[in-house]
KEKE-633328 format. One line per 8 residues: number of its first residue (from 1); for each residue x, z, y of C-alpha. Coordinates in nm, 2 decimals, always signed. Last residue first. Layout:
% residues N
NUM = X Z Y; ...
***
This chain:
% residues 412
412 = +3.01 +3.37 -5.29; +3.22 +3.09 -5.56; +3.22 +2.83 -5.29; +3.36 +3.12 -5.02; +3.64 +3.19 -5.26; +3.77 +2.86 -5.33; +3.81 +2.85 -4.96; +3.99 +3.13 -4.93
404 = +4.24 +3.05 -5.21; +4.27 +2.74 -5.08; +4.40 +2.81 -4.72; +4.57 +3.08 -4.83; +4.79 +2.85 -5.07; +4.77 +2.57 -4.81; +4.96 +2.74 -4.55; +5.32 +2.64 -4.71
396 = +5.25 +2.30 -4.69; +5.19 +2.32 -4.36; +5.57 +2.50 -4.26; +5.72 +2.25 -4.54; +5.66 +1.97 -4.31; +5.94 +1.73 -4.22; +6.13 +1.76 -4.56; +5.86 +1.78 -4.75
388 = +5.62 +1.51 -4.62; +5.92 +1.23 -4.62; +6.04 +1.30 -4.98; +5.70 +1.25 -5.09; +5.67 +0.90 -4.89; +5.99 +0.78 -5.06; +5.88 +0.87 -5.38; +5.55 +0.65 -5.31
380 = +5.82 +0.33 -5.28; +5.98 +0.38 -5.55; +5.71 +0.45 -5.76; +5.50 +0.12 -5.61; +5.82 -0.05 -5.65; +5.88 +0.06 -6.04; +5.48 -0.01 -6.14; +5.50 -0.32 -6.00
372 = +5.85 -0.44 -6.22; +6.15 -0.47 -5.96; +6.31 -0.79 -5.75; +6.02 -0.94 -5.60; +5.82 -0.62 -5.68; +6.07 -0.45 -5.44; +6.05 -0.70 -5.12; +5.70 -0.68 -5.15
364 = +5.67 -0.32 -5.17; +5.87 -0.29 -4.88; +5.71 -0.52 -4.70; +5.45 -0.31 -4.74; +5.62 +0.00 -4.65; +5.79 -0.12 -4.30; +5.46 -0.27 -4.19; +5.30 +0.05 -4.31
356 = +5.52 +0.24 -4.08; +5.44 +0.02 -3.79; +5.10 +0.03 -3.81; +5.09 +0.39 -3.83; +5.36 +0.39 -3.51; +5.18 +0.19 -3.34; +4.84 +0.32 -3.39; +4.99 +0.67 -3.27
348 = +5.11 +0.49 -2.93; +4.76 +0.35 -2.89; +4.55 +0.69 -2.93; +4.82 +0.82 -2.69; +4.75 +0.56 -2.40; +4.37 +0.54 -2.47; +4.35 +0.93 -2.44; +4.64 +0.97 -2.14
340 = +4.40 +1.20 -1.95; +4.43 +1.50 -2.17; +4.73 +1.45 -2.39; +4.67 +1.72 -2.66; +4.29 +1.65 -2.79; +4.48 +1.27 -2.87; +4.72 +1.49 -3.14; +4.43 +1.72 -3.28
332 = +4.15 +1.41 -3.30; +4.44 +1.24 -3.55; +4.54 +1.59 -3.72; +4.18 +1.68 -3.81; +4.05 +1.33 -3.94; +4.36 +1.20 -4.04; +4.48 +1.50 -4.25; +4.16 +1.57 -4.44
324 = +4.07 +1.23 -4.56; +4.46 +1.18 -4.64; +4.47 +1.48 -4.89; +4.12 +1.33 -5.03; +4.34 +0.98 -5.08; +4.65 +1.20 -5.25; +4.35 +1.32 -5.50; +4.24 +1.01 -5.55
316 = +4.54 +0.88 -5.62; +4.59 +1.12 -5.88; +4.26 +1.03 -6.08; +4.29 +0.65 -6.01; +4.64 +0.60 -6.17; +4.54 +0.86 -6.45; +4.18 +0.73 -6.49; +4.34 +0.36 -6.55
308 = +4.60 +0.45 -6.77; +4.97 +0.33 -6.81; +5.04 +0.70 -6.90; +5.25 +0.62 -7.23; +5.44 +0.35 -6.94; +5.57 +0.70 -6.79; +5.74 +0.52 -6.43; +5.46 +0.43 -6.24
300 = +5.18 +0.73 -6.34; +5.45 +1.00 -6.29; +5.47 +0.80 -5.95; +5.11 +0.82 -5.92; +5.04 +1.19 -5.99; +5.37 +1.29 -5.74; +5.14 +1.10 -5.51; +4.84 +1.30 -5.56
292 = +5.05 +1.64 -5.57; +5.25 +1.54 -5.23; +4.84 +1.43 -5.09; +4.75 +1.70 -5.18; +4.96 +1.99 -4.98; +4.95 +1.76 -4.66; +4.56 +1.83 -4.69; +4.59 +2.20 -4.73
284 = +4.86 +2.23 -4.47; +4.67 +1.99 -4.23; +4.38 +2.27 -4.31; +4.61 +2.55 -4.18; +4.75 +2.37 -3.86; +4.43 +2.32 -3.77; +4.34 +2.66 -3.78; +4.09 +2.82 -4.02
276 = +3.71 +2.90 -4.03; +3.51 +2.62 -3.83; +3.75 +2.34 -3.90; +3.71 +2.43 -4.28; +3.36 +2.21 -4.28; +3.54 +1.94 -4.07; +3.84 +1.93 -4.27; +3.57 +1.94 -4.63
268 = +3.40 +1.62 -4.50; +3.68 +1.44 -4.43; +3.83 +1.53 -4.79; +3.50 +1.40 -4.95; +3.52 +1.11 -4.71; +3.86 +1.04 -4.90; +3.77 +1.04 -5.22; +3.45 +0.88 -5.19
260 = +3.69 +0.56 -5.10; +3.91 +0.62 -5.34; +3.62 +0.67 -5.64; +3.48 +0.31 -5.47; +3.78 +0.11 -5.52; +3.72 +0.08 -5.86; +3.44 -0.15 -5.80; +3.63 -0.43 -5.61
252 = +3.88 -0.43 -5.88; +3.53 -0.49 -6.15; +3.45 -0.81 -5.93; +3.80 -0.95 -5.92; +3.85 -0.92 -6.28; +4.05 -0.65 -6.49; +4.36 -0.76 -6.72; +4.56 -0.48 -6.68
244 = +4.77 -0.72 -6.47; +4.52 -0.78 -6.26; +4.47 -0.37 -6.21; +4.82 -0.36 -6.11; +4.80 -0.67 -5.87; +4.52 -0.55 -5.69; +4.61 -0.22 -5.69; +4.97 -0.29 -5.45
236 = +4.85 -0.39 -5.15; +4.56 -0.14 -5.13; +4.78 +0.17 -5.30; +5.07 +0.09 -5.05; +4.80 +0.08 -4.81; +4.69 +0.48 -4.86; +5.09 +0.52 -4.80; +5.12 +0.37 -4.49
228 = +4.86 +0.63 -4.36; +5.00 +0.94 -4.47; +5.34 +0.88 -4.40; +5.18 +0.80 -4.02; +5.00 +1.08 -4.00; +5.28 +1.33 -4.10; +5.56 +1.16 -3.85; +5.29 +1.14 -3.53
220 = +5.20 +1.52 -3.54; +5.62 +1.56 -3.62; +5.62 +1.29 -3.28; +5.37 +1.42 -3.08; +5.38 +1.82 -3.08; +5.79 +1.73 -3.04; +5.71 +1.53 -2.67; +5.98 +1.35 -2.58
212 = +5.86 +1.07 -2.76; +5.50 +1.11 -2.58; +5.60 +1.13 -2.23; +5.86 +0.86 -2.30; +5.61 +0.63 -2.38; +5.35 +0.70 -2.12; +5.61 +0.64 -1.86; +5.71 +0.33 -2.00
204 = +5.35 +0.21 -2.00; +5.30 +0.34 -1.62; +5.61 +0.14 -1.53; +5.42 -0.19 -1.64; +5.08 -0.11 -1.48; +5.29 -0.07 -1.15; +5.03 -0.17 -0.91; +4.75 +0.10 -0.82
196 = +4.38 +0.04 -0.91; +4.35 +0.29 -1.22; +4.03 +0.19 -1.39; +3.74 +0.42 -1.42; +3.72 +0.42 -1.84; +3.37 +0.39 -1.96; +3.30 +0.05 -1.88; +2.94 +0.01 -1.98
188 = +2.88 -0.17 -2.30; +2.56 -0.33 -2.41; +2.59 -0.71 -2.31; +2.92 -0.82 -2.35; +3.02 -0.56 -2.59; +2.71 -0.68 -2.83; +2.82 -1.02 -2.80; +3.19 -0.92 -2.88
180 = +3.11 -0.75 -3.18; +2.85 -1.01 -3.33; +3.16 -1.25 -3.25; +3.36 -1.01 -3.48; +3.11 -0.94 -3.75; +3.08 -1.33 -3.77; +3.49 -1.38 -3.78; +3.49 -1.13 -4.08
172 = +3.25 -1.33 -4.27; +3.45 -1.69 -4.23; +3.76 -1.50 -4.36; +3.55 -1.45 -4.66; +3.42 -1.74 -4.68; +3.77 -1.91 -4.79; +3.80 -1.73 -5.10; +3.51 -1.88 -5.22
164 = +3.12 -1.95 -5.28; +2.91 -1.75 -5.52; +3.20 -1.53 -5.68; +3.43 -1.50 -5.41; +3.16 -1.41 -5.19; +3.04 -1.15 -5.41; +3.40 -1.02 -5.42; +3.41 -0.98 -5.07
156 = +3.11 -0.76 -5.06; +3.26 -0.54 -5.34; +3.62 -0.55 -5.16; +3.39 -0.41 -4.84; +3.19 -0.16 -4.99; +3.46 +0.08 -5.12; +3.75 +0.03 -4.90; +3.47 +0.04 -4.61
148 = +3.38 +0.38 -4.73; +3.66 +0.54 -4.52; +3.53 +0.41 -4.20; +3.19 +0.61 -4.27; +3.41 +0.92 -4.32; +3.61 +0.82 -4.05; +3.29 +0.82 -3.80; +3.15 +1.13 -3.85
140 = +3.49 +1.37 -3.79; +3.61 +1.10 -3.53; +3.20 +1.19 -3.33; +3.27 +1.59 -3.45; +3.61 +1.68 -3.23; +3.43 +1.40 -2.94; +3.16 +1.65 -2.92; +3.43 +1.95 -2.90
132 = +3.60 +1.71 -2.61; +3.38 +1.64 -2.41; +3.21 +1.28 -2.47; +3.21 +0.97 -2.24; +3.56 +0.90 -2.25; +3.74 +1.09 -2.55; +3.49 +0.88 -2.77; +3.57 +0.56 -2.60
124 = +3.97 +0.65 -2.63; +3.83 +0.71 -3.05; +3.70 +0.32 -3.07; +3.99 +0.20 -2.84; +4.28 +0.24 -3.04; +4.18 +0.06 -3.42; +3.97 -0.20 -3.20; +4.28 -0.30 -3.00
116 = +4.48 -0.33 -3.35; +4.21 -0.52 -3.46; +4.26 -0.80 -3.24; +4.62 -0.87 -3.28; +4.57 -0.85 -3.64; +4.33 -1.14 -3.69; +4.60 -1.34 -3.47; +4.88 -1.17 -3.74
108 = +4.63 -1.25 -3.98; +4.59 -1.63 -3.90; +4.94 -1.70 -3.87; +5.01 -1.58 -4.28; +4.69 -1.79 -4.33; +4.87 -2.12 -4.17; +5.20 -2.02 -4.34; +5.02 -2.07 -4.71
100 = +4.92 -2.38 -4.62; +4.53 -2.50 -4.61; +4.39 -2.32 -4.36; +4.02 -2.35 -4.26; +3.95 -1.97 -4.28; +4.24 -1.84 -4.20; +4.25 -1.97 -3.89; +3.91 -1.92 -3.86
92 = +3.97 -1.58 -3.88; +4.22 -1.51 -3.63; +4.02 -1.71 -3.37; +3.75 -1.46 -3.41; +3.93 -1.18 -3.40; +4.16 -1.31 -3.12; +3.77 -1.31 -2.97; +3.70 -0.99 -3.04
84 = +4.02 -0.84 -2.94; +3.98 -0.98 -2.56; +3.65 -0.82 -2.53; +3.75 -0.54 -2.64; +4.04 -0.52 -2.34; +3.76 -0.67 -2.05; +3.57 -0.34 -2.17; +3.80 -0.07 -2.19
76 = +3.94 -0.03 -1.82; +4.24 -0.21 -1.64; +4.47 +0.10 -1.63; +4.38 +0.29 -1.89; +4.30 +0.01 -2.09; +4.70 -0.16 -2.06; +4.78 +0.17 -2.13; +4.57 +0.13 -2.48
68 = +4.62 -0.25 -2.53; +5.01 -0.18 -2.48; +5.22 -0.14 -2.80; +4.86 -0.15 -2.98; +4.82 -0.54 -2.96; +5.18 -0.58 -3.08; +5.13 -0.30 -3.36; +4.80 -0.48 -3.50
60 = +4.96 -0.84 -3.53; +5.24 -0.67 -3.75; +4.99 -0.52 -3.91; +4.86 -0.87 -4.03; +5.14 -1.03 -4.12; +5.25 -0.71 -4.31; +4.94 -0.75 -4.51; +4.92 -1.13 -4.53
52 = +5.32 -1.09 -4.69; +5.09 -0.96 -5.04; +5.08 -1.34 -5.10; +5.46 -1.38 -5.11; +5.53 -1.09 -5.36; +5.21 -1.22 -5.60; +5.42 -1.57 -5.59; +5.28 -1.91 -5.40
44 = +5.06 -2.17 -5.44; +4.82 -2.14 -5.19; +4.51 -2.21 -5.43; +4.69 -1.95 -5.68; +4.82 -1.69 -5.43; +4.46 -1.70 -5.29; +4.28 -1.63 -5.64; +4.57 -1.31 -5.73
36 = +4.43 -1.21 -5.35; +4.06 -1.23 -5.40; +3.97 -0.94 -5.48; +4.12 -0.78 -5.20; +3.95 -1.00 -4.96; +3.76 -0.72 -4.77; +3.97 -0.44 -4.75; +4.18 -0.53 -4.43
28 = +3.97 -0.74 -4.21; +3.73 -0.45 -4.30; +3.91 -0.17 -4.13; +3.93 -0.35 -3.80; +3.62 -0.41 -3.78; +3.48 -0.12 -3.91; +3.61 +0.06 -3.58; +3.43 -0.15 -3.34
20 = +3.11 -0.13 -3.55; +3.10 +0.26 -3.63; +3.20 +0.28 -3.25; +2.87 +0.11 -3.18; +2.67 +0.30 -3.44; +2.78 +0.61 -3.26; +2.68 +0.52 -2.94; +2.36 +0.41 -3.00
12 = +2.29 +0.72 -3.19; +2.44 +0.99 -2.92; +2.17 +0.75 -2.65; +2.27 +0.68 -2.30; +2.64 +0.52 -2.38; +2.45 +0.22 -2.54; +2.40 +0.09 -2.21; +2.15 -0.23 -2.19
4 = +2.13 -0.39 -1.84; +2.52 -0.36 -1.82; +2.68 -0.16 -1.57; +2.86 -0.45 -1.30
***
């Protein structure tokens, strides 16, 4: 049945509404920042075991995206969402009422579970109901907005922290959620006809192995993902860096906001270059700085004399505007290039981001149980160089032209 309410109708409606779904996973991310050194304290464990919530939590995110997106081809969008919200809710009062350390670590992989569905299904909707120039510009709107969630959410979290706990917080993100699932209930049109047929389980396989044989997918797949695992290598790993140089929750949450302008200033220059130069060119360009950003940081890591705060921020800011670019052309590029498969493909690339960043933040735990912070997070950002250059040296090698034109035209 269409619901009374279609937010579909109106370009505004719509928008906001992916905005919402697409926040939500975001925030369940960013938004207790602050608060981790606090948790660790009240849960009584090490920095290295708190920072296990992140894997915890992306581990919950690849499970859900594994199938939620052919699982939504098949079965349609809506009943799939609605599904997420509530894990999302559940997750989060988990969380939210725990009192052991392993009752929190459960409650993000539930939170996680539910994001990971939002994550997919926000850009399939877009593919849906939009062609696919107008869906091109709805991801180019919408990650900029997404992107400033790193800079407004550990601020709102740290309000919370100040005027009534860590706790709360969790408590926040399972309102947003239910507010998610209401609206979804009552507002959302299915927007994907679903398949009928049996053989839901054979058309997952089949999806897989079209996109793993495919090489357009996985080097697309292989730069996105670096990218990606390596913006929450800086998100598991600042907290603790900027504890240490003795800043408090409520000035962390501010320092996020550079990164987060950062990286909707790159968004905003790969849709402006979109018009003028291949994609191919401006991943070049983007790919380009995020190495120099990330060379920055490790330089940052392993020269104490450099132990500066504009330093560490300054270079990862630049690697952040690399990201901004990359994801916002490269992600729209990849599901553009498997018509028909849009929830299927989104979900396969969410996998294998999640999956990457579960393999670098427990990385990073693992090394700052054994190494110094500033050592693992070097270690562990060298490794994500190395990975860039050997697989894509073909964009890299764009982005002199690419800049040099580009400078150009702002001068004229």
């Amino acid at each position: 049945m269409q619901s009374s309410i279609s937010i579909i109708k109106k370009r505004t409606a719509l928008t906001g509404y992916l905005m919402l779904i697409s926040l939500f996973g975001m925030m369940a991310v960013d938004i207790f920042l602050p608060a981790l050194p606090i948790m660790a304290k009240a849960l009584s464990v090490s920095d290295a075991a708190i920072q296990v919530i992140f894997p915890a939590y992306f581990v919950g995110v690849a499970c859900a995206q594994l199938f939620c997106g052919p699982l939504s081809d098949h079965y349609g969008r809506k009943p799939i969402l609605l599904m997420a919200f509530a894990l999302g809710v559940l997750g989060s009062l988990i969380c939210g009422v725990a009192h052991t350390y392993h009752a929190v670590v459960f409650g993000r992989f539930v939170q996680g579970v539910g994001a990971g569905v939002a994550i997919v299904l926000w850009r399939a909707i877009a593919f849906d109901v939009l062609d696919k120039e107008a869906a091109y510009r709805m991801i180019a709107t919408i990650t900029p907005v997404i992107v400033i969630s790193p800079a407004i959410m550990p601020i709102i979290g740290g309000g919370i922290l100040t005027y009534v706990g860590w706790r709360d917080i969790f408590i926040a993100i399972g309102a947003v959620s239910a507010f998610a699932f209401l609206v979804t209930a009552t507002a959302l049109p299915e927007t994907c006809r679903p398949i009928p047929e049996h053989g839901v389980i054979r058309r997952i396989l089949t999806s897989y192995k079209t996109f793993f044989g495919s090489p357009f997918f996985l080097f697309s797949a292989w730069a996105l993902c670096t990218v990606y695992a390596a913006y929450f290598l800086y998100i598991v790993q600042s907290p603790l860096v900027f504890n240490r140089m003795g800043y408090t929750p409520t000035l962390i949450s501010v320092l996020y906001v550079p990164v987060a302008a950062s990286f909707a200033l790159g968004s905003m220059a790969g849709k402006k270059l979109r018009t003028r130069f291949s994609t191919e060119q401006i991943l070049g360009l983007g790919l380009s700085m995020f190495v120099i950003g990330a060379s920055g940081v490790v330089v940052f890591c392993l020269v104490p004399a450099l132990h500066l705060t504009p330093i560490f921020l300054g270079a990862f800011c630049v690697l952040v505007m690399g990201n901004g670019m990359t994801l916002t052309v490269g992600v729209a590029r990849l599901i553009a290039g498997f018509s028909g498969k849009g929830g299927a493909s989104s979900a396969t690339l969410g996998l294998m981001q999640s999956l990457a960043t579960i393999l670098m933040t427990s990385g990073m735990a693992l090394g700052n149980a054994h190494l110094s912070l500033s050592d693992s997070l070097a270690t562990l950002f060298g490794i994500c160089i190395v990975s860039i250059l050997l697989v894509f040296v073909p964009f890299v090698k764009t982005a002199c032209r690419v800049t040099a034109a580009f400078i150009g035209e702002v001068q004229e």
